[in-house]
N, C-alpha and C positions, 0 to 999 in steps of 0.2 A: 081431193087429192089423196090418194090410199099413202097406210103408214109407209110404205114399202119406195116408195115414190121419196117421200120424205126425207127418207133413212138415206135413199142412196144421194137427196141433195148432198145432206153431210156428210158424207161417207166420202164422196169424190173430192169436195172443199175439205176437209180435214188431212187426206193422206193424198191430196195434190194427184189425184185420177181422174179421169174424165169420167160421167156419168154414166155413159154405158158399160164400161170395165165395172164400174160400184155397183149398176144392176144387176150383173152378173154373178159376182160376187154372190150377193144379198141371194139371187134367186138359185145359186148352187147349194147354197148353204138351207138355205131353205127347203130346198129339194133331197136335202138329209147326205147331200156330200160331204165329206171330211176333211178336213185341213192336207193331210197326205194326200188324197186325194186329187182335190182341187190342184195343189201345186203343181202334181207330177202332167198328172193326167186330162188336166184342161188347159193348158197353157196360152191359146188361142182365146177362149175366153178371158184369161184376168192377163194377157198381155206380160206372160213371163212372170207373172208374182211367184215368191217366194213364201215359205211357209211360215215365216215371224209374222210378215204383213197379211196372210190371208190368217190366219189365228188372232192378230192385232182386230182387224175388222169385225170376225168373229163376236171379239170380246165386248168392242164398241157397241156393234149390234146389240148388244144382251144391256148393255149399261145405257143404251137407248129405247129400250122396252121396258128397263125398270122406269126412267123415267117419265116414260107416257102413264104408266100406271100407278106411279105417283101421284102425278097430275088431276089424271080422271078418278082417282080417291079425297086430291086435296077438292077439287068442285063441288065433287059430290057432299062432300062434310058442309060445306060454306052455303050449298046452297038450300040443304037441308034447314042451316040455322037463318034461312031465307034473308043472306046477306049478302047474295052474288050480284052485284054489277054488270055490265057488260066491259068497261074496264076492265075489271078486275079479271076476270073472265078470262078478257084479251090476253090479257098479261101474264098470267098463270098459264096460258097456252103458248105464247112465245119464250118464254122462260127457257134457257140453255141451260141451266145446273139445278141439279139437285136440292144446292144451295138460295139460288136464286126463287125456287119453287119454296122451300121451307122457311124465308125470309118473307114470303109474302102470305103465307099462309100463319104465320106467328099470332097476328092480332085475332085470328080467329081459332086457333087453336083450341081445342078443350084442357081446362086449367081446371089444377087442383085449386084450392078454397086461397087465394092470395088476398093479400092484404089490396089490392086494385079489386078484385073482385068484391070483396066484402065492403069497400066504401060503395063500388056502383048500387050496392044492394041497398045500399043505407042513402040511395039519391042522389049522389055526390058529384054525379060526371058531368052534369051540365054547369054544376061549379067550378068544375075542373076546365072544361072548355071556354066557359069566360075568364079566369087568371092565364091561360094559356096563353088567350087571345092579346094579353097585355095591353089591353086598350082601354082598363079601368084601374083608378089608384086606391082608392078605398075599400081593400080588399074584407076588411070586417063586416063594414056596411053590406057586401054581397054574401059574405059568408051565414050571418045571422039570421039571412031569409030561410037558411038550410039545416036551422036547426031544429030538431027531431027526436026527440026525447022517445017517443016509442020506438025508435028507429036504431036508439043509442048516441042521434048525434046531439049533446049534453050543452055543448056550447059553442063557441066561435074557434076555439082551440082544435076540438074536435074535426068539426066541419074542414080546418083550412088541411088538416093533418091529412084526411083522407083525400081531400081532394088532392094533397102533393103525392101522395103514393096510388091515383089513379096516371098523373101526369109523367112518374119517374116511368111506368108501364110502358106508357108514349112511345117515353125519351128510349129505352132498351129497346122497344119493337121498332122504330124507327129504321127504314130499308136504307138510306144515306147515310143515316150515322152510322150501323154497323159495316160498312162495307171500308169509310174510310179508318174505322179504328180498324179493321182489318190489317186495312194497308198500312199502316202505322207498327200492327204485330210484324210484318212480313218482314218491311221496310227495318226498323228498329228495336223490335223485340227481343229481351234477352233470356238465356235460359239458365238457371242457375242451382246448382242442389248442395246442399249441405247434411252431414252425419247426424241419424238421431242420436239423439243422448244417451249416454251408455250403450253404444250400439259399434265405440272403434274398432274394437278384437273381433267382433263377427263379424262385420264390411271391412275385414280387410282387403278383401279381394278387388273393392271397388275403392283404395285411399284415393287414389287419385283425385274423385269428386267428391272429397271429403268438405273441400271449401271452392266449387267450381262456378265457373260465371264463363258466357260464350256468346256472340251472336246467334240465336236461334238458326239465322240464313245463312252462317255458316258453318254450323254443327251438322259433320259426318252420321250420317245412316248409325251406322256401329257405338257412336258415342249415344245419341239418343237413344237406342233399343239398351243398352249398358244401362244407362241413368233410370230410363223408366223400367229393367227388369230389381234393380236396386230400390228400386221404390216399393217395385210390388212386393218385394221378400222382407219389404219391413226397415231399409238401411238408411234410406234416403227419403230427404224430403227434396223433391223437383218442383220448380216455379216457373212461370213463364211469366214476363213481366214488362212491362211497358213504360211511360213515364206517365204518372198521374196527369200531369200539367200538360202534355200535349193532348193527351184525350179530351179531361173538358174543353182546353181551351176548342178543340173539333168542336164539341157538343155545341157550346157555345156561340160558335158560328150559325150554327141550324138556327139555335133555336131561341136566343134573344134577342129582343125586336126592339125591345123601348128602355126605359130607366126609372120607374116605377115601381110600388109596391109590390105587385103583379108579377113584373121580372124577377125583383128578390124573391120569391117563393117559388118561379120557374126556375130561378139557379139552384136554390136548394133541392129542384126535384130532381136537377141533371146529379149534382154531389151524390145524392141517394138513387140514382140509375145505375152512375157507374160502378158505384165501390157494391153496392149490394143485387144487383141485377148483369150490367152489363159485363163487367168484368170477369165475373165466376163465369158468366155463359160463354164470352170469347177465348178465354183464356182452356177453358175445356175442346170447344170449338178446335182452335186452331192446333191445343194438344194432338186430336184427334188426328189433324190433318195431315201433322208432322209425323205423328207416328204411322197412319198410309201411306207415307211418303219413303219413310224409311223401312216399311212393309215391303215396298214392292223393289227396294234396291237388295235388301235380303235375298227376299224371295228370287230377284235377279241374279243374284251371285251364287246360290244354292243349283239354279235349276243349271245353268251354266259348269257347274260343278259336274254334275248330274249328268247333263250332255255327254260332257269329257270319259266321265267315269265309264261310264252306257259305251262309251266306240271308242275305248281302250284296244289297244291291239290282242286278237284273241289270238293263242297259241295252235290252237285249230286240232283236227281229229288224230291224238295221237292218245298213245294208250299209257294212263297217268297212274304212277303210284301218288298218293298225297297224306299227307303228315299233317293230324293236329297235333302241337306239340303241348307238352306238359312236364311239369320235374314230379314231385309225386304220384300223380294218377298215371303216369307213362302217355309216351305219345299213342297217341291212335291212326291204323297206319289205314289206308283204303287202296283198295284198284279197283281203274277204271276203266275200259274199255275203250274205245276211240269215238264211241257215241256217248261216251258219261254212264251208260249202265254198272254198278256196284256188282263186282267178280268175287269179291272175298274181303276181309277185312281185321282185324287184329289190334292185338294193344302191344309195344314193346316198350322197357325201359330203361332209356342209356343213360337218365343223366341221374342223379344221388335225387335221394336217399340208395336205390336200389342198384345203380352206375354199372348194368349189366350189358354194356358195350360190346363185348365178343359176344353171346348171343345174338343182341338186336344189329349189330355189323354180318353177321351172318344170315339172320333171318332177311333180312331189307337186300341181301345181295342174291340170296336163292328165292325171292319174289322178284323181283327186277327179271332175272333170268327164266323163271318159268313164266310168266307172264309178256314177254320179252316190253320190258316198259321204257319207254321213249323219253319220260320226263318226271320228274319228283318233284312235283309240288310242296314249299312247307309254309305254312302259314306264321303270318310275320307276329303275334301275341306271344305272351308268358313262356319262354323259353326258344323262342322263334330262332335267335342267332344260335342259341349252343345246338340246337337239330341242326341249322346248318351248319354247321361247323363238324358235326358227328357225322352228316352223311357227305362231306367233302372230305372226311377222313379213311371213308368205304374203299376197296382196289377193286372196282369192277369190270369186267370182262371188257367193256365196249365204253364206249364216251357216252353219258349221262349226262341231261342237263338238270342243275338243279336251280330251283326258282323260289323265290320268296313270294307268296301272295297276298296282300292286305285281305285280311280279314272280316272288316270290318261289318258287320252285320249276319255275320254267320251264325252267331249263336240264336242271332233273331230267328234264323230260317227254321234250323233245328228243330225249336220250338216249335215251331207254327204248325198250324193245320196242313198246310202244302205238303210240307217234310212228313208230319204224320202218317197223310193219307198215300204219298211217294214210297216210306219208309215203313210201314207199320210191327216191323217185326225186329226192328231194330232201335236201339238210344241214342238220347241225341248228343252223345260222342262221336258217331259214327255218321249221322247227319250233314255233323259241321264239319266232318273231314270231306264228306264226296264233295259239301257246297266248297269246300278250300281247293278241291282237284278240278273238279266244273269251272268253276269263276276261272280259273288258266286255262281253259281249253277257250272259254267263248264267256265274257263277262257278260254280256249283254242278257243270251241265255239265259246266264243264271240270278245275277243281278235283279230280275223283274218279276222273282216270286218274293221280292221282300219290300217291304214298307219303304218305301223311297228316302220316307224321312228318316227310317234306322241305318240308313247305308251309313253314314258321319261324315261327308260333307256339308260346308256351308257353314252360315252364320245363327247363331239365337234364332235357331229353326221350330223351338219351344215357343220363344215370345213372340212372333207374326202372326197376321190371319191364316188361321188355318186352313179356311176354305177357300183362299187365295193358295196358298201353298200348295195344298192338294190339287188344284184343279193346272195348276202350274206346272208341277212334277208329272203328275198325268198325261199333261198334252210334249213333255217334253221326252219321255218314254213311250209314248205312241209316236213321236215324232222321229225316234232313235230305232224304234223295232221296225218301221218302213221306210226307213231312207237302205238299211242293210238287208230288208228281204228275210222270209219265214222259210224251214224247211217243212212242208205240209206232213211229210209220215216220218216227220222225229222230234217238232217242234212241242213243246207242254204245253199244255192248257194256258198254263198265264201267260206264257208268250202270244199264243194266238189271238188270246183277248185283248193284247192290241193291238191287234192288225187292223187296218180299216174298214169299220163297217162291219166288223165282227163282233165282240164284247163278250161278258163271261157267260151267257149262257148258251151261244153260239159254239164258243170254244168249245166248251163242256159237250155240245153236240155232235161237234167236227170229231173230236177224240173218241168219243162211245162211239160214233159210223166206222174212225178207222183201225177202230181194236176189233170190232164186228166184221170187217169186209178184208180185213187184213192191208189196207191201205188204199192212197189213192192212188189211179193210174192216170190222171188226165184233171185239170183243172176243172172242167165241165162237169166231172164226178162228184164235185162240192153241191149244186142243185139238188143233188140225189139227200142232200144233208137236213133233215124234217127242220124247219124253218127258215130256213137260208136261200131266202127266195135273190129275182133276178137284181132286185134294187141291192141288196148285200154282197152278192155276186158281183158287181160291177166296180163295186164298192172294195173290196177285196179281193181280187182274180189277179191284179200283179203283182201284189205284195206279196205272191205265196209259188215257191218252188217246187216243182215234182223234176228232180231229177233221174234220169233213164224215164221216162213218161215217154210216148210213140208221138206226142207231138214235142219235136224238140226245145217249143216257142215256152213250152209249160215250163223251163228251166231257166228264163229268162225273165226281163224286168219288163218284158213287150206286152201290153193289155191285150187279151185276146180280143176285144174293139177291133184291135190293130192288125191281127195275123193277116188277114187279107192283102192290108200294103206290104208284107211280108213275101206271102208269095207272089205278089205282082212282081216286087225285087227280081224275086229267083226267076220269074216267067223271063221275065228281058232279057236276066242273064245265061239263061236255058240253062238251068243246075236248078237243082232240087232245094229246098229251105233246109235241110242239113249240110248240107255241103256247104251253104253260105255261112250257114254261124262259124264265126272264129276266122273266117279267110277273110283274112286283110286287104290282097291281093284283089280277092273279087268284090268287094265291100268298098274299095278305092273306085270302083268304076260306075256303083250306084250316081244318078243324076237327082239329088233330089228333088229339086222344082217339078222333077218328071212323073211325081207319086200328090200330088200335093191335091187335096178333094176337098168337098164342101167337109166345115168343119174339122177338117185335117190340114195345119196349114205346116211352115217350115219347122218349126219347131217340135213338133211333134215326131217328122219326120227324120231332122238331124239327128232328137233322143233314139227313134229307133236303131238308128245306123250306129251309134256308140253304141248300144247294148247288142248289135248284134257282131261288133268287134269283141267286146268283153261279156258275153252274156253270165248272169248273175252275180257281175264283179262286186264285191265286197268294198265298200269306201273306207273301211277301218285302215290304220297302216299296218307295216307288217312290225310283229310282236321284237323287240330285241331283248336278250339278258342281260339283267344288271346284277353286279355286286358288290354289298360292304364293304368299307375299309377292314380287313382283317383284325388289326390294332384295336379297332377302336368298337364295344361292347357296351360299354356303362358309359352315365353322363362321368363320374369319376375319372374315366379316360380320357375326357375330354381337357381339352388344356387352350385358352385364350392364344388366337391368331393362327389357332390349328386349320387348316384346309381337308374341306371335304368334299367327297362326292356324294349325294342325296337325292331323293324322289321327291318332287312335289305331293301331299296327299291331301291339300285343300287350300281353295285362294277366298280371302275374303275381302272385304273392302279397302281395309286398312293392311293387309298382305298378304301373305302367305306360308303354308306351314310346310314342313320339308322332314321326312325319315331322314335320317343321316345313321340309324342301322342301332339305336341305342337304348328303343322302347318310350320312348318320350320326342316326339317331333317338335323342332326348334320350328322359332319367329324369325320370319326375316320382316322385319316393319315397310311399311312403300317405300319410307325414305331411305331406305338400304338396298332397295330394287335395282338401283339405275342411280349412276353418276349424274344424269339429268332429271329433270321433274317429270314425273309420270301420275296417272288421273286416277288410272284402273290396272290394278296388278296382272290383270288379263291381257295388257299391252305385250308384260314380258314373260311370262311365264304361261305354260297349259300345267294340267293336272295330271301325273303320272309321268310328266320328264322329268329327266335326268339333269340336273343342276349343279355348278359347283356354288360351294358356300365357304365361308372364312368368321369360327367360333368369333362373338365379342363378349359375348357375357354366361355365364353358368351359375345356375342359381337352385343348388340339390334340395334345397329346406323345401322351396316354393317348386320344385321341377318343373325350371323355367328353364331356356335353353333362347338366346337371342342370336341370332345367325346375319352375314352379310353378304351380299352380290355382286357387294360395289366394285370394279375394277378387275373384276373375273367375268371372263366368257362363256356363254351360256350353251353348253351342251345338247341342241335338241334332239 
């Protein structure tokens, strides 16, 4: 039975599909399709899945190929030391977990020099297996056959010593025992951390588990990564802990059989299992597991974050002046054209030391006006409110809108290589002001030339797997740049590079053809692209826009697959494929069932007819303006049971954090979410609504800011 066969038994018993969708699945994916991809564009294949579940499977896929190669690693070692069974064998090949595989391959493991090793060396283990056996009382008597003076075993003392630390071995490698102390951690395991000494004044940020104890099974995500980031910076000590007395007594059950001398030396080897074998090993074990655990709920919350962030409403092609603000260095001012191209750019200074307000009120009103600009962007950091505030003080010709933009990750961009190689003749003042004007025309854009993990959502994005995080954030900004659609001759390099079936040096391709050819006119112009053969092509041809392109379908989310049932449409309806896009009218008369072909079944056909009601609609919602309280500036102006209007700008396990317009974003805790019990802040709250909140606490020493929801309506 090939692996493939195998993979999709499980694959359709795990996520509840029948076996032929799982083949399909397996053999798309295999076939170098893409999560986008596969969702959109084979729908008749995986029976309408969506992209969590065909990425889910994905994932599985990968975590069941490590495990075959596991497998055929752990055989190969065992049978090398010409100890394989056919049991055994069996066993290690039926094995479901990674764990189950490493639990059996334990006794055969290669070990460093242990105290079991070094008695087998010195003879001991067939001593060891008659005490075991507890079917003899006179355990000297058998001991004294095994003495060995060249061996080092000296006397009877010797002898029983190593043979009880060949047996504690046993007792720790034992596949029964460790499964049920397992259960026993799951079950009633407690997690506990305490302050190291002389360590109060530097953890204070963590007093809380100064003196902490908790059910392991029901310690939040957030608490764990907190206790164990405490530990690692030195503050804490973290324990996971069990009851002595229920472990052996388990052991105990296994493994004593009679009431003899025999047995006393078999108790004493479980005593010296536990406390110096099995315990460190489970107690690390299940650390491990809990901290995956609480990996992937991070990691959950972050990339969720990240989604939100990614399909923010963009303000779209208007022509932006944008403000990084500053009190000494001066704000730095940029225009931008209604594609993001950099027009001009400047420093002004309105707020003290230099408070030269009639100048830069002037200068910011005779650029608005020769540039004719649509919208001022200022970025919400170090002086953020008082620029707003100074250009809501401006008298200009025409209505203006002006916008606050999170900045957060700007200064990354600046920096970086992208901005350099974008920018080369300018600093990264000027950098971070375009990415502050960009990021409001279109986040998503701009968004996806920075380190996902610099943007500042999420939770202890520091302390999780990083190459879980990475590959997380990745598939969810490839996931967010194709659910919205590329613009082909204005899209950057790193946008393209996630498009499906594209990648970085694809992109890097697509961009040198259409700086050389002066763009593209037609989807099919991408082939012409030096390595972007048909299998890439197929793979990328809907995610990518050419608008005014002579085929009108290229402006559409329609796979060129597809144009053919396109013009069949328009054949029936004797009108031409441009006439049909956007007429509702004649789109209301399409029969679908009447298009429906091998491989093309309803669904594919319904998506057509939406997109060619909406073609290239954008799923983002539309962008609205918000504005501070006027009042209120510094936490100082804040005042207990004051109500405010706020932004959400990140949800985490335990809550959510909210602008409220004062350079420090408050807590709202879960418990202040909702007058009822809520599980995941994502119930009530997205990232970037507009929320009211009611002050409970203010705390300037610690610039802590505690916030409440409860009993106020939520604005979305």
């Amino acid at each position: 039975m090939s692996e493939n066969i195998i993979f999709s038994n499980q694959i359709a018993k795990e996520f509840s599909i029948t076996q032929t969708i799982a083949s399909n699945v397996i053999m798309l994916l295999n076939d170098g399709c893409t999560v986008p991809f596969i969702a959109r564009y084979r729908k008749e294949m995986t029976n309408t899945m969506n992209e969590e579940v065909v990425a889910a499977i994905q994932k599985r896929i990968e975590q069941l190929e490590e495990l075959e190669k596991r497998k055929e690693f752990v055989l190969k070692s065992i049978a090398e030391q010409e100890k394989l069974t056919p049991d055994l064998e069996n066993n290690i090949r039926n094995a479901k977990t990674l764990q189950d595989v490493e639990d059996l391959y334990l006794p055969y493991k290669p070990k460093r020099k242990t105290r079991a090793e070094i008695a087998r060396q010195k003879g001991l283990e067939p001593l060891a297996k008659l005490i075991m056996s507890q079917s003899h009382d006179d355990v000297d008597a058998m001991a004294e056959k095994y003495i060995n003076i060249e061996k080092g075993v000296e006397n009877v003392k010797d002898a029983l010593k190593g043979a009880c630390d060949i047996m504690a071995e046993w007792v720790s490698e034992n596949i029964k025992g460790r499964n049920l102390i397992r259960k026993i951690y799951h079950q009633d395991g407690i997690i506990t951390s305490s302050v190291v000494k002389d360590k109060e004044v530097d953890a204070k940020t963590y007093q809380q588990y100064f003196d902490w104890k908790e059910p392991i099974n029901e310690a939040p995500s957030h608490r764990i990564l907190a206790m164990f980031r405490a530990e690692q910076e030195g503050f804490l000590k973290v324990k996971l802990r069990i009851n002595d007395e229920d472990a052996l007594k388990t052991l105990d059950n296994i493994f004593l059989k009679a009431d003899n001398s025999s047995t006393d030396l078999v108790q004493d080897a479980i005593d010296d299992a536990w406390k110096r074998l099995l315990e460190p090993s489970l107690e690390t074990e299940i650390r491990a597991m809990y901290k995956e655990k609480a990996d992937e709920v991070a990691v959950k919350v972050f990339a969720e974050n990240l989604r939100q962030l990614l399909l923010a409403a963009p303000i779209g092609q208007k022509r932006v002046l944008a403000l990084d603000p500053g009190f000494r260095t001066g704000c730095k001012v940029v225009i931008l054209n209604e594609y993001g191209a950099l027009l001009h750019n400047e420093t002004i200074f309105p707020h003290p030391p230099q408070s030269q307000i009639r100048q830069a009120s002037n200068k910011i009103r005779s650029l608005v006006n020769a540039y004719k600009i649509d919208v001022i962007a200022i970025g919400n950091g170090t002086a953020g409110r008082e620029t707003e505030d100074f250009i809501h003080g401006i008298a200009f010709d025409r209505d203006i809108t002006a916008v606050m933009v999170n900045e957060s990750g700007a200064s990354i961009y600046s920096a970086s290589k992208v901005a350099r190689d974008e920018f080369p003749d300018y600093d990264i003042t000027v950098r971070g002001a375009v990415s502050i004007g960009r990021r409001l025309m279109d986040p998503l854009a701009e968004l996806v030339k920075i380190d996902p993990k610099s943007i500042g959502v999420g939770q202890y994005q520091h302390d999780v797997n990083q190459k879980l995080l990475t590959e997380e954030l990745a598939h969810v900004v490839e996931s967010c740049v194709n659910a919205v659609g590329v613009e082909l001759n204005s899209a950057s390099e790193q946008l393209l590079s996630y498009v499906s079936g594209v990648g970085p040096q694809l992109a890097s391709n697509i961009v040198k053809y259409r700086n050389e050819n002066g763009g593209f006119s037609s989807r099919k112009q991408l082939l012409k692209v030096p390595r972007l053969g048909e299998k890439a092509y197929e793979q990328c041809a809907g995610f990518l826009r050419i608008h005014g392109a002579s085929q009108p379908l290229d402006a559409s989310a329609v796979h060129p697959e597809s144009y053919h049932i396109v013009e069949k449409m328009a054949k029936k309806l004797d009108v031409n494929v441009k006439d049909l896009i956007g007429n509702k009218e004649l789109i209301s008369k399409i029969k679908p069932t009447e298009f429906i072909e091998s491989g093309v079944g309803i669904e594919t056909i319904n998506d057509i007819i939406n997109e060619l009601e909406k073609p290239g609609r954008d799923p983002r919602k539309s962008f609205e303006v918000f504005e501070f309280s006027k009042d209120v500036r510094t936490m100082n102006d804040l005042k207990i049971g004051m109500q405010l209007y706020g932004i959400v700008t990140n949800i985490t396990a335990f809550g959510c954090f909210v602008d409220i317009g004062v350079h420090q974003d408050g807590l709202v805790h879960i418990s202040q979410m909702s007058n009822q019990y809520i599980k995941d802040p994502n119930e009530i709250v997205k990232l970037n609504q507009k929320v009211k909140v009611t002050v409970t606490e203010v705390d300037i020493e610690r610039k802590r800011i505690s916030l409440s929801m409860k009993n106020i309506i939520i604005n979305n």
